[in-house]
N, C-alpha and C positions, 0 to 999 in steps of 0.2 A: 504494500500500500504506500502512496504518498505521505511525506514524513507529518504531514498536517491533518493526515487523517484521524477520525476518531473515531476509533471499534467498540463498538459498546455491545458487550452480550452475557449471558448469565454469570454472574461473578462464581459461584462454585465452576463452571466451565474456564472461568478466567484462571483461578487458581489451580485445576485440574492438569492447565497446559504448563504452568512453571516446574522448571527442573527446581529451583528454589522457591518453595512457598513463602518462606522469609522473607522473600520480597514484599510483599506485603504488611509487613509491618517493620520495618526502616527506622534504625533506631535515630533518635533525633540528633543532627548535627548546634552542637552546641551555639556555633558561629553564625545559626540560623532563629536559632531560639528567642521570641520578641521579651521584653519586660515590657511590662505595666508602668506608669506614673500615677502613681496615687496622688499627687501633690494637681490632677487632671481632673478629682472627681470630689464633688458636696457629697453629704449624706443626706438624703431625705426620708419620710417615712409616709406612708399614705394605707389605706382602708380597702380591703377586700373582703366583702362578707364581714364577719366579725372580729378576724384575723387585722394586726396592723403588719405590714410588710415592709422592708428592710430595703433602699434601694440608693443606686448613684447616680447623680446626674452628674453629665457631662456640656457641658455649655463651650461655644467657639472662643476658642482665643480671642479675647480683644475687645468683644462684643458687648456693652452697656448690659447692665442687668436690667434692664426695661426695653429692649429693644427686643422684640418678638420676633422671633426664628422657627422655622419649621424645625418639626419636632419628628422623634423615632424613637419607637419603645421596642429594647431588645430583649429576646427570653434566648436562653442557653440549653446545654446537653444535661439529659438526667442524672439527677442528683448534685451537682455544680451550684457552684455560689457564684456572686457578681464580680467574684473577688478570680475568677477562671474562664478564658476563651474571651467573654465578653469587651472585657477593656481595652486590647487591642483592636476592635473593632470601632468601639466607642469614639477611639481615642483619635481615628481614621474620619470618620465622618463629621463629627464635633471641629475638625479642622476644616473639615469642608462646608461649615457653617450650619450645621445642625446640632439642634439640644439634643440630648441622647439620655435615655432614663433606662437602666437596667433594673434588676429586682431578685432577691432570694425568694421563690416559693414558699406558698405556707407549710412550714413543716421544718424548712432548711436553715442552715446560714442563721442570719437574724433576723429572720421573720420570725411571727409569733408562731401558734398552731399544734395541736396535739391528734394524735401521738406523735412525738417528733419522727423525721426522717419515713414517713408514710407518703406516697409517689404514687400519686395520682393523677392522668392527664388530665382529666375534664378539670380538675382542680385549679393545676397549673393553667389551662387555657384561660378557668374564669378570676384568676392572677392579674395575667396577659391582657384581658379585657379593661378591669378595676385601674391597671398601668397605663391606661390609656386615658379612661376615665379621668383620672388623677393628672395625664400630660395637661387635659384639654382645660383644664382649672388655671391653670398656671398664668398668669403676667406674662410671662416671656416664652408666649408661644403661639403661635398663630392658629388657633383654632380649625382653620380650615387647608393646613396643613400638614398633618402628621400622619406617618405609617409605620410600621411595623417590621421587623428586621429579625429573623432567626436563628440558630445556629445550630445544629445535630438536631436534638427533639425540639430543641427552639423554631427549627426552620419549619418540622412538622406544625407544630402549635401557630406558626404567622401564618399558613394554610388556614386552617382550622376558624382561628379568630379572625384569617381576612372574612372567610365564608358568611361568620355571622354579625361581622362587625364593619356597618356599610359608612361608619365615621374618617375612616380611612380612606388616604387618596394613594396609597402603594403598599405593596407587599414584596418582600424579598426572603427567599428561603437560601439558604446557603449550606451544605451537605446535610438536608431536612433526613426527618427521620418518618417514614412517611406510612410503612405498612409494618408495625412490628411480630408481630404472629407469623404473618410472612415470612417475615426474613429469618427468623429461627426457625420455620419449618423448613425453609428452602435447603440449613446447612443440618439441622439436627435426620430430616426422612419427617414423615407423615409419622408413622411409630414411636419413632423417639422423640420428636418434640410431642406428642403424646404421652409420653412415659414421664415426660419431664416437668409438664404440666401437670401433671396427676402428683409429684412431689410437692409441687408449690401447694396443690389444692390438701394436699393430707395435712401438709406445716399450718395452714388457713383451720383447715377442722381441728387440730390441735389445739388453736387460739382460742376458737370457740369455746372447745369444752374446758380448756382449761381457765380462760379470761388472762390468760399468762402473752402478753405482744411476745411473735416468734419473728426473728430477726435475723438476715441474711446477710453472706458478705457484700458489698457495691461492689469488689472486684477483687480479681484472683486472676493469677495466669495461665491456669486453666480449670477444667472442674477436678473435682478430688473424690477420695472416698473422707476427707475430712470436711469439704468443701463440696456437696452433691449439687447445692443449688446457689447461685450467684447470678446476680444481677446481671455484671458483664465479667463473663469468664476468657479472657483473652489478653494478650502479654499488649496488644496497644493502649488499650485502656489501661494497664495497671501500668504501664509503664509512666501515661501521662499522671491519670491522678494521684500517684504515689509520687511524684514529683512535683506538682503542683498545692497540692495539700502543704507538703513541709516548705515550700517556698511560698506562695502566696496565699493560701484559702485555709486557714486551720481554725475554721468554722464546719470546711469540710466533711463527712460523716462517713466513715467508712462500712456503717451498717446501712441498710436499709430494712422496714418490714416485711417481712414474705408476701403477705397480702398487694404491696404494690404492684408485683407482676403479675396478677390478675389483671386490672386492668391496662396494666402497659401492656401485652401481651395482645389486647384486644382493637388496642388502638391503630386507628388507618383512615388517614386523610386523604387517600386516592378519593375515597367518595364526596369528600368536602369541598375536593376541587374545583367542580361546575361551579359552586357558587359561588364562590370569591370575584367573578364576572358582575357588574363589569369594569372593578376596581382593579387596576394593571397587576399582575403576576410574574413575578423572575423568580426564576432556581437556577442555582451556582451547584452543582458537585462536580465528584473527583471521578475524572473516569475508572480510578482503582480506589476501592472502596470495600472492603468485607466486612464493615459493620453495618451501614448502611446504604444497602444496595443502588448502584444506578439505574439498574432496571427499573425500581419503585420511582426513583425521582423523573424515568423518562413516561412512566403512569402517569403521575402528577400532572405534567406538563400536556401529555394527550388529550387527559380527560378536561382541562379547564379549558373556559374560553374566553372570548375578548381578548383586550391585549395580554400577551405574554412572552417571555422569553425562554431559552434555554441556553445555560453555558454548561460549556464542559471544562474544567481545568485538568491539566495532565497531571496527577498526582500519583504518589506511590499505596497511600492509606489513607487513612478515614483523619486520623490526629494532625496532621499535615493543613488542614485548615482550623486547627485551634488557635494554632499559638507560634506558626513558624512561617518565614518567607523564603519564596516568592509568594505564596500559596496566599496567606493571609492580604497580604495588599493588593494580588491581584483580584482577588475577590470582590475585597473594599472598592475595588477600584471601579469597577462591575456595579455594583451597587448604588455606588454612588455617582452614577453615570444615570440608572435606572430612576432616583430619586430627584436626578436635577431634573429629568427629561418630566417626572409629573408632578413635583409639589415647587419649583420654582416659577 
């Protein structure tokens, strides 16, 4: 094929052809690795349900505090605090003259919410929503300006809440997370993500009967006989959040409740797609991706209509748009191209 070509096709078929599977998950070049400036974001706090949520805005360099700026509310990858992925992103578009309002979920980080560390999408989406809510209040924000920005389950969830939240003049997914049941059936078999599901649900009846919260690893590098069931069982995930937690997020929680991947499991914004029309649609992922597949994000993009986009960026894995360049500013860059073109 031409060097500019983009092969997109079943990712277990993608990995089936490598004499190195490894390739896929590419341990991070240090020299690539972005930091954060904290000295970049306020704290602020605002109201979701009865929950008060934790969050950071990011405001443009330079820019009067009364001088009203289109606005972007970002949600992140499961389990993740504001303090991870997010601020390199922030920190990208807030240059390019956008406020930027991130958020810990209820449950996470320093939002309120009980039982802690319980991962729930519909939760998190009506988060996503209240984040919005809470932009459009604001003094320094143009009300008739603002959309939505995602990142792993974040990019799922700006699907989601573009669908039902018509306040919005843009959406942008960026390696969204888009059919999860899927995508673990695609690499566990029909049977074994059967069998595997059937462990989540016995840990779930366990809770029940006993009123005792049963609580899972977030990540391990792979599954165990000590470790049967985990959130994200795979060396790029633990590679990142085990690095990021003792560097930046040690809010971070390395449990989760078993009961959360019930409903993650279930979650899939292919169908939410059509309706996020006829507020504009971009998805950014990585053509190599085995966490979250590009096949689902090329779903995404079929099933919506009106304006939309698709990129593809040539990545190695899924963490390569967290928190490392080229990947991260190309994206940024993408996006922010997508946001001039409809809210200036």
């Amino acid at each position: 094929m031409p060097a500019h070509s983009i092969r997109i096709r079943p990712t277990t078929v993608a990995v089936g052809e490598e004499s190195d599977p490894s390739r896929f998950y590419v341990p991070a070049d240090p020299a690539n690795l972005l930091h954060a400036d904290p000295t970049r974001r306020d704290t602020v706090k605002f109201a979701s349900g009865t929950a008060t949520l934790a969050g950071h805005l990011y405001r443009p360099p330079g820019v009067a505090a009364e001088v009203r700026t289109p606005g972007v509310v970002m949600c992140g990858p499961i389990s993740s605090v504001k303090e991870q992925t997010l601020p390199h992103y922030a920190e990208r578009l807030s240059d390019a003259g956008y406020t930027v309002l991130t958020f810990d979920p209820r449950n996470f980080g320093e939002s309120e919410g009980e039982p802690r560390f319980r991962y729930d999408p519909n939760q998190v989406i009506a988060d996503y929503a209240a984040a919005i809510s809470h932009l459009l209040t604001r003094p320094d924000i143009d009300p008739e300006r603002v959309a939505a920005v995602g990142v792993c389950m974040g990019g799922g969830y700006a699907v989601s809440v573009g669908a039902r939240d018509k306040r919005l003049k843009a959406v942008v997914s960026i390696a969204g997370g888009y059919n999860i049941g899927g995508t673990f059936q695609q690499f566990f078999g029909v049977d074994g993500f059967a069998a595997y599901y059937r462990q989540v649900n016995d840990l779930v009846q366990r809770q029940y009967e006993t009123g005792e919260i049963a609580y899972i690893p977030t990540i391990a590098e792979a599954l165990s006989e000590e470790h049967p069931v985990v959130a994200m069982p795979n060396p790029e995930a633990f590679s990142y959040y085990d690095r990021t937690s003792k560097a930046d997020a040690p809010t971070w929680s390395r449990t989760l409740t078993a009961d959360s991947l019930e409903p993650y499991f279930l979650y899939n914004s292919v169908v939410h797609a059509p309706l996020v029309a006829p507020t504009p649609l971009q998805i950014i992922h990585g053509t190599t991706d085995s966490a979250l597949l590009p096949e689902f994000a090329q779903q995404v993009y079929d099933a919506a209509s009106g304006d939309k986009e698709l990129i593809w960026l040539e990545t190695h894995n899924h963490i390569e748009l967290y928190d490392q360049d080229p990947y991260v500013s190309e994206a940024a860059a993408h996006a922010i191209r997508w946001l001039d073109r409809h809210l200036r």
